[in-house]
N, C-alpha and C positions, 0 to 999 in steps of 0.2 A: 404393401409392406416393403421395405426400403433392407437390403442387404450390403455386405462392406464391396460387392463387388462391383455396381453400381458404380463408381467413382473412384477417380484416385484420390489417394489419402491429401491432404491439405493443412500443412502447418496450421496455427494460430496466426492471427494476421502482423504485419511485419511493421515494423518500424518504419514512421514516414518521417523520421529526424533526415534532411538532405545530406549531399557533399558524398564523400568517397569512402571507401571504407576504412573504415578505421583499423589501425597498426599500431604498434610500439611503438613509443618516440625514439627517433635515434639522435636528438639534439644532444650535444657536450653539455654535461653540469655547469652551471654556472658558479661552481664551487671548485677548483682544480685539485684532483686527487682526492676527490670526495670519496669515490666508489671505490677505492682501493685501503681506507684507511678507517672510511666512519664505522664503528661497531655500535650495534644496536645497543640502550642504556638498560635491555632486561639481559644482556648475555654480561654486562660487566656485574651488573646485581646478583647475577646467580653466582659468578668467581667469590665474588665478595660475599654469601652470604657463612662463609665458611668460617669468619672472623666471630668471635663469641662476643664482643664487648661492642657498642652501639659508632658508629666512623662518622668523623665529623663529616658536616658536608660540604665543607671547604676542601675537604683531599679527598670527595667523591670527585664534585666537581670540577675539579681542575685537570683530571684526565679527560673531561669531556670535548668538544669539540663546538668552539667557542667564537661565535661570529660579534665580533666589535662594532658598537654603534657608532664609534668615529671614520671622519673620513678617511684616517691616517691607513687604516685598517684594510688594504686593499685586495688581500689574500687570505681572508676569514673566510672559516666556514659555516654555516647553520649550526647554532648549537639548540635545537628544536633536539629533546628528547625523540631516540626513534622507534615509537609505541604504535602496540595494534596494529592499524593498519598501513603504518610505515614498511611492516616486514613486507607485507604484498604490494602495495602500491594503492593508488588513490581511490578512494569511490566517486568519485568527480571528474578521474581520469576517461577519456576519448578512444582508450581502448576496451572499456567493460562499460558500456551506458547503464545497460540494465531496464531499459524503457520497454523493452518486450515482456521480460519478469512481469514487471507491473502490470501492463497490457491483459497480459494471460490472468493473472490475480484478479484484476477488475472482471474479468469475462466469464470466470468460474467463479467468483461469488454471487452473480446473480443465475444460480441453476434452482430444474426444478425444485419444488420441495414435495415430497412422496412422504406423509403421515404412516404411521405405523402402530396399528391397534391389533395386540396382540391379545388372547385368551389367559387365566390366568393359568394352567395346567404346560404353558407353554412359555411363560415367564419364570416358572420354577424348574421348568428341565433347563433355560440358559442360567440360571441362578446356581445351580448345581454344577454349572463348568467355570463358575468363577463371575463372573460379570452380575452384577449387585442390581444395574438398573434393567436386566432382562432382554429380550431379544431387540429391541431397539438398538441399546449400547452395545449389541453383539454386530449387529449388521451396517451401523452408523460409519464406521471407520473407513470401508468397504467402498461405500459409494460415493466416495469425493472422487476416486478418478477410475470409472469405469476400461475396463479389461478389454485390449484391442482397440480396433476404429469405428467410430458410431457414425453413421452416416444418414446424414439429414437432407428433406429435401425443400428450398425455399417455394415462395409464392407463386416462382417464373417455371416450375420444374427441374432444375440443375441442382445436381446431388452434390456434396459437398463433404468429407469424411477428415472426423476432429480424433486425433489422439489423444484430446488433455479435455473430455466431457465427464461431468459427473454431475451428481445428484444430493441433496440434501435430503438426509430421513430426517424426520421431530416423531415427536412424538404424540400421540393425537390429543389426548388429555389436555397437553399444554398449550394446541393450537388456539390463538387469539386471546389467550388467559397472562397476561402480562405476572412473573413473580414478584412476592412481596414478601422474599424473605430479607431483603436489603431496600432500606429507607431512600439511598444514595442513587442518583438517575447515575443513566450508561456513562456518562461526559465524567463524574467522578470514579467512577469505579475502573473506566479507562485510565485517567491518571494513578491511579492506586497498583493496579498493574503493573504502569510504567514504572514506579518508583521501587514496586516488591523485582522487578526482572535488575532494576539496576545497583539493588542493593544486596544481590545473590551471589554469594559469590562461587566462582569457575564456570557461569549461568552463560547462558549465550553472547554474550558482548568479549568473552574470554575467548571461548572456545570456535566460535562458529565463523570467526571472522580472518585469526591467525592458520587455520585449518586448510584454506583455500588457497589458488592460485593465483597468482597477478592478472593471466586473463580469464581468469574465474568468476572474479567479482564482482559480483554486479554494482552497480551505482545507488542503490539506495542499501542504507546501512539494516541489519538485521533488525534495531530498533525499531525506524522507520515501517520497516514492512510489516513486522508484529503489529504496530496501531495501525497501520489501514486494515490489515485483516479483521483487527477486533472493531474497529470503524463498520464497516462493511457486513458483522456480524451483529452489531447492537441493534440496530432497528426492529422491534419488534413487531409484531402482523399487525397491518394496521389497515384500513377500508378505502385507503386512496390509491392502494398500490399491490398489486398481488403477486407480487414476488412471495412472499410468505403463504399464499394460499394452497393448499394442497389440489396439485395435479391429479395422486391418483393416492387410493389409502391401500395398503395390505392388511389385509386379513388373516391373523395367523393362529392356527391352532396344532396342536400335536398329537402325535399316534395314540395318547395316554386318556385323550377324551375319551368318556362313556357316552356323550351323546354329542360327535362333530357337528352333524347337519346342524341341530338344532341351534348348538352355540356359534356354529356360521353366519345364519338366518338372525339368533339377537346382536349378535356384533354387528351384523351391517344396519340393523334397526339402530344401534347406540347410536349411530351417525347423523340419524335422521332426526329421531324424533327423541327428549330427555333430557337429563344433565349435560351428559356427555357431548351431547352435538355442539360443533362450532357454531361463533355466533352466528347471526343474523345477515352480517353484508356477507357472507361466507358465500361460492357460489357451491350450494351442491352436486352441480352437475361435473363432477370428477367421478376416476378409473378405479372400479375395485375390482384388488385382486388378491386373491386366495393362493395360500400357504398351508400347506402340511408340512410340520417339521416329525418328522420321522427320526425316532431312536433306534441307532446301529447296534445297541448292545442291548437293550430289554426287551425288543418288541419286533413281532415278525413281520418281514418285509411283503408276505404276500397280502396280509389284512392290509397295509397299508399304500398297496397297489389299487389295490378292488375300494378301498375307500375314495382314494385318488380317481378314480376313475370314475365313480357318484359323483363327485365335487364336478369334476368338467361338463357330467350327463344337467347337474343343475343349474349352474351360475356360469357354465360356457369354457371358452377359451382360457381365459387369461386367470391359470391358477399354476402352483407349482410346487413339486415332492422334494422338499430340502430334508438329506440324509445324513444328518447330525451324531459326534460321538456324543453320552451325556457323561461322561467322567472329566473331571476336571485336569487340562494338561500343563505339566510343570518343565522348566526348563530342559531336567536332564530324560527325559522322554523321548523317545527314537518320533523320527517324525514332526517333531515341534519346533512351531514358527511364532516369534513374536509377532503378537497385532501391529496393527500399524498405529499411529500416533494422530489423531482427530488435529487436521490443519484449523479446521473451522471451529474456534471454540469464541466465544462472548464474551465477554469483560466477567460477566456476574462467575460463569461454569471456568474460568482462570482462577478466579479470587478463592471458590469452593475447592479448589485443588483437581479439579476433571482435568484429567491428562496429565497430570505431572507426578502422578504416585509412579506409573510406569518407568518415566523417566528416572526418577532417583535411584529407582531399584532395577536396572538394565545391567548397570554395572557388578553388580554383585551379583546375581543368576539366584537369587531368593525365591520362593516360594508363591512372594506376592505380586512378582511379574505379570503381564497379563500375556501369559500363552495359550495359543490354540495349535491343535493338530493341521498337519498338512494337508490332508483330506477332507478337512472342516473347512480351512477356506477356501481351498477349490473350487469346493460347491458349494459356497455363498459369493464366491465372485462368479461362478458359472449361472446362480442363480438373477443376481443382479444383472448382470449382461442383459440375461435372456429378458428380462422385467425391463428393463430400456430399451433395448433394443427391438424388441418382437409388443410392446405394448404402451410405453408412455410416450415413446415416438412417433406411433406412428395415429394414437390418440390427437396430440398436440397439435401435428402437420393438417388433422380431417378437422378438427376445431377451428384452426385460424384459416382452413378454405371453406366450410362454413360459413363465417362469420365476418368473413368476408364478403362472399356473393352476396347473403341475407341483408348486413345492415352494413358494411364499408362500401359498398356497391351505389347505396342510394344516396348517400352522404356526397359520394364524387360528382353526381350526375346533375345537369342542366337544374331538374326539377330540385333535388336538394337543395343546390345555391339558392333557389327561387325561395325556396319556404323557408329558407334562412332569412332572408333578406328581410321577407314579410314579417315574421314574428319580431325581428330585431325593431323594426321601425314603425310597422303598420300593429303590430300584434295579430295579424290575421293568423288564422287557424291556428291559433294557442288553444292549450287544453292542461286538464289539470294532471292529466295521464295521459303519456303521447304511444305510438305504438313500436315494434323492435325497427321497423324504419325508415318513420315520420318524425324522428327526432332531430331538430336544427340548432341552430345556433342562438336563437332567443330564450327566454327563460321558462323551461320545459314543466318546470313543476316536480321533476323527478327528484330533485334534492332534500332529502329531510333534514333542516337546521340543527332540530336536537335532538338527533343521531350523528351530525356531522358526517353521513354517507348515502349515497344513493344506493337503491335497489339494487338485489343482486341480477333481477333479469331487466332490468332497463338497459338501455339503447346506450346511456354513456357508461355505465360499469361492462356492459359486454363491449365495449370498446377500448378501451382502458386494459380488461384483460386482455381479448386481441395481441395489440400492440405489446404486453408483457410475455405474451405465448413464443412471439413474435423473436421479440428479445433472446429470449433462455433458448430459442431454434439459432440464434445468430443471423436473422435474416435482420440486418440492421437498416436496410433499405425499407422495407415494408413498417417497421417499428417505427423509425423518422416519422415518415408520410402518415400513418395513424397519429401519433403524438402531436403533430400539427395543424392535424385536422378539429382534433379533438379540444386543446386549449383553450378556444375561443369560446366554446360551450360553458366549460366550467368556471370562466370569468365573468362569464352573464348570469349565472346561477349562481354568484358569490361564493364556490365551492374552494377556498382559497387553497386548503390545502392539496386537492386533484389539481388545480393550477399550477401550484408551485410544482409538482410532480411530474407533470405534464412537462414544462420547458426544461425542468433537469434532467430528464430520459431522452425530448427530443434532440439536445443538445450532445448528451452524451450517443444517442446512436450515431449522429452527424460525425462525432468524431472518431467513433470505432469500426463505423463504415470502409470497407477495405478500397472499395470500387470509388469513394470519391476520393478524388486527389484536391490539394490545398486551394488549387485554383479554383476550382466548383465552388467551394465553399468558404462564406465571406466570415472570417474571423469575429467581424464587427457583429453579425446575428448570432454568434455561438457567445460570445460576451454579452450579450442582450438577454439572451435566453438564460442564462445562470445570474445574471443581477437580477433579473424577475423572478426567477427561484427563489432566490437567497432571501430580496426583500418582503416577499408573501413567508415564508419559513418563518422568520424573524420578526415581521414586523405583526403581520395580520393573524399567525400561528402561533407566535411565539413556542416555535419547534426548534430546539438548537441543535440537537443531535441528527437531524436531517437537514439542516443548514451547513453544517459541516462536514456533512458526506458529501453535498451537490458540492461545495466549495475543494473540497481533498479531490473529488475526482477532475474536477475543473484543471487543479493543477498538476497530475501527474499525466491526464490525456495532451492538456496543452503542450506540456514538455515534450512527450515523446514526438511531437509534430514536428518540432526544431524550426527555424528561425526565426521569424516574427513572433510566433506563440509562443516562444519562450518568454518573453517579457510579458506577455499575458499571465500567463502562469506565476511568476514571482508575483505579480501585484494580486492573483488570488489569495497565494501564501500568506504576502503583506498584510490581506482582509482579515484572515482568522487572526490572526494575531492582533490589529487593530480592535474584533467584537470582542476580543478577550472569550473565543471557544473553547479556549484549551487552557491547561496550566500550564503552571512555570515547567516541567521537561517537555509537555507540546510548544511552548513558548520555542523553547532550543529546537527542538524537531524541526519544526518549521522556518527556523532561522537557516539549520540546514537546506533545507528545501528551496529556500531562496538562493543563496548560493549553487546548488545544482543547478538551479532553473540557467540562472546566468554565465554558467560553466556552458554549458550544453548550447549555447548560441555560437553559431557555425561561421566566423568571420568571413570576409566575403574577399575573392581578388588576393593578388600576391602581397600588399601591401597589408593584410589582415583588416579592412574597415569592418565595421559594424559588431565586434565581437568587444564580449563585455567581462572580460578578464578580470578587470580592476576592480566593478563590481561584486562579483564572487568572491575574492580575493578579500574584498570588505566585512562583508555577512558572513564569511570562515570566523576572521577576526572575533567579529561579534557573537557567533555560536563559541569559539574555544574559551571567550571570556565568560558566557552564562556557563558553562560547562564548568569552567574552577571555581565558579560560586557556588554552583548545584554539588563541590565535592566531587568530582567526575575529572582527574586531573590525567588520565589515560584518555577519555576523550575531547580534550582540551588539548591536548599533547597533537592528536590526530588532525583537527581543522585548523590547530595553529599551523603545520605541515601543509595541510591544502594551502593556506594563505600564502606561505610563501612559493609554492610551486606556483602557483596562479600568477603571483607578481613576478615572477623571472620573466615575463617576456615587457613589461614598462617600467621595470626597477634598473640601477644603475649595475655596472659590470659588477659592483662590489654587493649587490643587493642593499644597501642602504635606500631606507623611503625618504623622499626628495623632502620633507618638511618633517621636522628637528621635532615638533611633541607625537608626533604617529611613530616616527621611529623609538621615543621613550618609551610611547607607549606598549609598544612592540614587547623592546626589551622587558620590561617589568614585568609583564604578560609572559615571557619563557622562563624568565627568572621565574616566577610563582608555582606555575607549571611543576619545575623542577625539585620545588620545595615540596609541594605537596604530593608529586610523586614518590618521593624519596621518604619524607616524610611517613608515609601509610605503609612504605614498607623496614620501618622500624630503625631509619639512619637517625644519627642527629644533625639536626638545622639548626640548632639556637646560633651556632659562631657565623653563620654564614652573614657575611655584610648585603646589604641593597645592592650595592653597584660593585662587581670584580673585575670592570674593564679598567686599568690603568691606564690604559689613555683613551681616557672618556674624553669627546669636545670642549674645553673650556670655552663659555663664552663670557665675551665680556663687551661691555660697551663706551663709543669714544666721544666726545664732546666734539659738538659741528664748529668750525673753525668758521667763520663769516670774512675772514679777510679776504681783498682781492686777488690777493696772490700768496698763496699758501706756501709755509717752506716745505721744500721738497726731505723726507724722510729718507731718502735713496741713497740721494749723492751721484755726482758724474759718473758715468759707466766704467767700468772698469777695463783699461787696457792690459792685453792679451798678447805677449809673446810667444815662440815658441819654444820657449825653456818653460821654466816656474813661473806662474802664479804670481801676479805683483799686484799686492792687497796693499801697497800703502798708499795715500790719498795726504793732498795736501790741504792746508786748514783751508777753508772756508771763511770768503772774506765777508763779514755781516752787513755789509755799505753796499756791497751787491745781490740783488737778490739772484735765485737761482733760478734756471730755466726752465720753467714748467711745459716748454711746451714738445712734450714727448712725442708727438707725430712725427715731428721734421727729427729730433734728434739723431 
């Protein structure tokens, strides 16, 4: 049993982007007197909104701060509305990457998942304190980031102790039962999301972003991280991958039982044997643990000591006396703490409204808040601890050494090779059922086509979990070397979708692997290993929503790596966009994404080589432009602003783009911006003209002169006393031509 003192504590793993650390810029504006004069365009909107009659927006306008597309123009400044995240500073900005966020996000959405079958006597005492879906929806919130340091210990023996571990509850019922209360797969209802968060209004795109500090911010926008969360949460349990399978189930009944034992004894039967039990590839061999919720206010604590105490005398160790109020608590209650807010919610449980009645109603201190007493969650975050820490952990750790002596043991060794080799080419000693560790690399027979899973006690499904036990331990070493062991298996058995599985996990341990550094690892095989995901996903699966997680994680791990895998990364981006994964706002998402990718590439040497400025600088462009079509002209205002921070370092002193329709196109693009921001907040636009530069570039074009000696349009130079200026000039004789030849003159 592993305790926090074992080990020192150990962040989450760090960012392997190179170079120095990163600082504020202290480079001068490329706009003079910018910083002292520019005023944000929501502080002039709020003076003005005091006017009752609607202001043209030619004399909004024209206070603002107005950079000229001419070249005349050499002391203009950006007239880029300054929205959202103008007030803080960039999300693409080198001093808030954000690449560890993400990191951390990625590494806690694959934790265990711990089922929870609760009694029905024991659903109606949490029903009675307010919470509707019962003691699942009461203890769920809880265990996304476990209380203290959980300290794990890998394959090699070195303990290692996480402050940011938690745990996923489900609910057992729904274990493996995909819902059909919505027609629309995850990839739609993901977008439907996107589009209800961004048509909210004061919703998170308002509030959550101007809130923060300039080194606050992380690099990926609020949007952004909301869909990989819900990415990351769509995949439902499926038999290639047992992320979703239940580690350990609680069992919970309460003091109000007439007969505990008995209802202990069929609840752990519902698991096994009936309706209730999870499917088939499920592996039954998980942790049950037993729960008495005890009532503080009806029922007496000593019957519910001595019952507690049967419980451990029959089913062992690992049970626990949770000492619950059952009155329902309301804001203004001494004592009372709001719940916390479920990070982890699905596209479907967004759409249904889970999680978001709390939030409406925070502000108002209503009734329908979801409050619990302070002593309630004491002891269900004391409960949960203890339930990790003293039982799923150290369950996990005696599993994946198991299961490894037993059958990863035989797979590594001399003879393994051997009876790989044989079945692959010879077929010797093939069989139609092989045993837990005479399974090779030929085609085992273990595969059922039409169940599309293998057994749950064969040699490649106890391998497969393994390496997932592996994973959610953070021993990413060990998960690698299993996942690459194992591929080749399920490519002989035509197991396409355990295939595709297989290189997107091996790929991804490779890269969240703390101990390899960039050199160990060849780029070119971590791009190998997610093209063969993607195209088994896609092609042989046709799975889209697991093609688009291997591909999203593809690109925000590559990025965090910084140099070279940053261009890895964008051309990921590139790919969802190219399969058409997503919609028109993932379409923009990910056009962001691209641009960060290319932001985040670390130039090399004083002269800056290798860094791809101009390209980000591009893809802002093209996200602030789907952004004013999508309606969105706050965050169009936003990456038009990145566009031009990004170009101040290859743009001319005056920020002018060196070719004449980027630069239109430019303009016309902040023009729009400006319209439709204005616009939505109730100005009038009808007078405003297309172009308010008065000295816009005239061009004009001149006919080629083909003669051999052209007359000179100049005239002789002008002589220069030191008094006045003598501009007069004498006629020009037309019998002489003039002297064209300006070098010698």
């Amino acid at each position: 049993m592993t305790s926090p003192g074992d080990a020192a504590p150990v962040k989450p793993p760090p960012s392997f982007s190179p170079g120095v650390a990163r600082v504020a810029s202290t480079s001068p504006s490329r706009y003079p007197g910018e910083h002292g004069t520019t005023q944000s365009l929501d502080a002039e909107l709020a003076e003005s909104q005091t006017v009752s009659s609607p202001t043209p927006l030619s004399a909004t306008v024209a206070e603002l701060p107005i950079r000229s597309g001419s070249s005349h123009s050499r002391s203009g400044r950006s007239s880029t509305p300054q929205l959202a995240r103008s007030s803080i500073g960039s999300p693409f900005d080198e001093r808030s990457d954000g690449s560890e966020d993400i990191r951390s996000s990625i590494i806690r959405s694959f934790s265990p998942t711990i089922a929870v079958h609760a009694s029905e006597d024991t659903d109606d005492l949490v029903r009675s304190k307010g919470f509707k879906g019962g003691f699942w929806e009461l203890i769920r919130p809880f265990g996304e980031t476990v209380s203290g340091k959980v300290v794990i210990r890998d394959s090699i023996g070195s303990s290692r102790a996480w402050e940011d571990y938690g745990v996923r509850f489900a609910d057992f019922k729904g274990i493996g039962r995909t819902p059909s209360s919505r027609d629309s797969g995850p990839l739609a209802q993901m977008e439907e999301v996107l589009a209800k968060q961004l048509d909210s209004s004061g919703g998170m795109l308002a509030a959550s972003v101007r809130t923060k500090d300039v080194l606050g911010l992380p690099a990926t926008t609020p949007l952004c991280k909301s869909f990989l969360q819900q990415l990351l949460c769509s995949a439902p349990t499926a038999p290639h991958e047992t992320f979703g399978h239940p580690v350990a189930n609680v069992i919970a009944i309460s003091s109000r039982n007439a007969a505990p034992l008995e209802t202990l004894r069929q609840l752990y039967a519902d698991g096994t044997t009936g309706d209730k039990q999870p499917p088939g590839w499920v592996n039954q061999e998980y942790l049950r643990y037993y729960v008495l919720v005890h009532d503080e206010e009806r029922d007496d604590i000593t019957e519910s000591i001595k019952l507690y105490d049967q419980m451990k005398r029959h089913f062992g160790l690992h049970c626990h006396l949770l000492r619950l109020r059952s009155s329902q608590c309301v804001v203004t209650d001494d004592d009372s703490m709001q719940v916390p807010q479920c990070e982890w919610l699905s596209p479907s449980e967004h759409l249904s409204g889970a999680g978001e009645a709390g939030k409406s109603l925070v502000d108002l201190g209503t009734d329908g808040t979801p409050y619990l007493f302070g002593s309630d969650a004491t002891a269900i975050r004391a409960f949960i601890r203890e339930l990790v820490v003293q039982s799923v952990i150290p369950f996990m750790e005696n599993k994946v050494a198991v299961w490894n002596d037993q059958v990863a043991s035989r797979r590594r060794g001399i003879s393994g090779k051997f009876m790989s080799m044989s079945r692959r080419w010879a077929g010797f000693g093939s069989s139609s059922r092989s045993s837990i560790g005479g399974s090779s690399g030929g085609n085992s027979g273990n595969y059922d086509p039409t169940q599309h899973s293998y057994s749950p006690d064969s040699p490649e499904a106890i391998l497969r979990k393994m390496a997932d036990f592996a994973f959610m331990l953070r021993d990413w070493k060990l998960a690698a070397s299993t996942y690459e062991m194992i591929r080749s298996d399920y490519g002989n058995d035509k197991a396409w979708k355990y295939h595709a599985g297989a290189h997107e996990m091996c790929a991804v341990s490779m890269l969240l692997n703390p101990l390899a550094t960039s050199a160990k690892i060849k780029l070119e095989s971590v791009d190998q290993m997610f093209e063969t995901a993607c195209y088994s996903y896609l092609t042989r699966c046709s799975d889209a929503p697991h093609a688009l997680r291997c591909l999203s994680l593809a690109v925000e791990l590559l990025k965090s790596r910084g140099g070279s895998a940053t261009e890895s990364a964008a051309k990921w981006a590139m790919r969802v966009m190219d399969f058409g994964l997503v919609g028109s706002v993932g379409q923009i998402l990910y056009t962001e994404r691209v641009a960060a990718c290319y932001a985040s590439k670390t130039p090399v040497g004083a002269a800056k080589w290798g860094g791809r400025r101009r390209k980000a600088g591009m893809w802002s462009i093209l996200a602030a432009d789907q952004w004013l079509k999508a309606g969105q002209p706050t965050l169009a205002s936003a990456c038009l602003e990145e566009a031009e921070r990004l170009y101040a370092d290859v743009l001319q002193a005056d920020g002018v783009f060196p070719m004449p329709e980027m630069q239109s196109f430019v303009d016309n693009l902040r023009h729009a911006v400006k319209v439709e921001y204005l616009g939505a907040r109730g100005f009038d636009t009808r007078d405003e003209p297309a172009s308010e530069d008065p000295l816009a570039t005239e061009e004009t074009s001149e006919k080629l002169d083909m003669r051999h000696h052209r007359r000179s349009l100049v005239g002789p130079p002008v002589q220069l006393d030191a008094g006045a200026f003598n501009t007069t000039q004498g006629p020009l004789d037309p019998q002489s031509p003039p002297n064209d030849d300006f070098e010698r003159a």
